[in-house]
N, C-alpha and C positions, 0 to 999 in steps of 0.2 A: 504494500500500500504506500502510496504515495506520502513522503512528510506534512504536507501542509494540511492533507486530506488529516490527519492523525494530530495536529494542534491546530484545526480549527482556523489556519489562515487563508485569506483570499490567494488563490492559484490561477494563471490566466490558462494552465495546462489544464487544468480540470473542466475549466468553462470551452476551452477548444474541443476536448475530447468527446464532452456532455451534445457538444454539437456536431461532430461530426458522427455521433451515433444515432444521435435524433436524427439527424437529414437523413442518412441511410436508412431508419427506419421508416420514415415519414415515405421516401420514393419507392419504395418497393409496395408500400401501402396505399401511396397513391395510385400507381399502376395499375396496381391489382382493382382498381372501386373504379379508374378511367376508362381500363379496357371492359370491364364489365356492363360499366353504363353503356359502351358503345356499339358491346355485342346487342344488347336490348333493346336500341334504337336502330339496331340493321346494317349499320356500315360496315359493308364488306374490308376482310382481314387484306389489305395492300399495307405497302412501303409507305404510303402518306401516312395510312391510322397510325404503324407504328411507331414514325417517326412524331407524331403529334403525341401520342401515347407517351413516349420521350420528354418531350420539348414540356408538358404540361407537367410532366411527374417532375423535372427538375428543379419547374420553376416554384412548384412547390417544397420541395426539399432545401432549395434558395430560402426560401421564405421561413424558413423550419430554422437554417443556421441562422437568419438575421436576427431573429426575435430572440435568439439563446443569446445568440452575442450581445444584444441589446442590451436584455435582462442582467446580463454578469457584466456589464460596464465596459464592455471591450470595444 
């Protein structure tokens, strides 16, 4: 375990890590609820959905690191 995590000090490693775990959870999660929505609505499985399927889950996961970062003052 990390030192500061063990006294309780502010760590900008722990606020980077907190976020790069959220964001990766956040895109795979997104993916999973965009490509679903889109199977339900009919649009056939091409190179566009997927790449929108992409482009959407990241900028969620964007969005997932900013507000962590935010929060921890970074």
């Amino acid at each position: 375990m990390h030192l500061s995590v063990l006294s309780g000090k502010d760590c900008p490693y722990n606020a980077r890590m907190l976020g790069i775990v959220l964001s990766t959870i956040a895109f795979f999660v997104a993916g999973f609820f965009i490509r679903r929505y889109l199977d339900e609505i009919g649009i056939p499985k091409t190179m566009v959905r997927g790449m929108m399927v992409f482009v959407l889950a990241l900028a969620v996961a964007y969005g997932v690191a900013f507000v962590v970062g935010w929060f921890s003052g970074k």
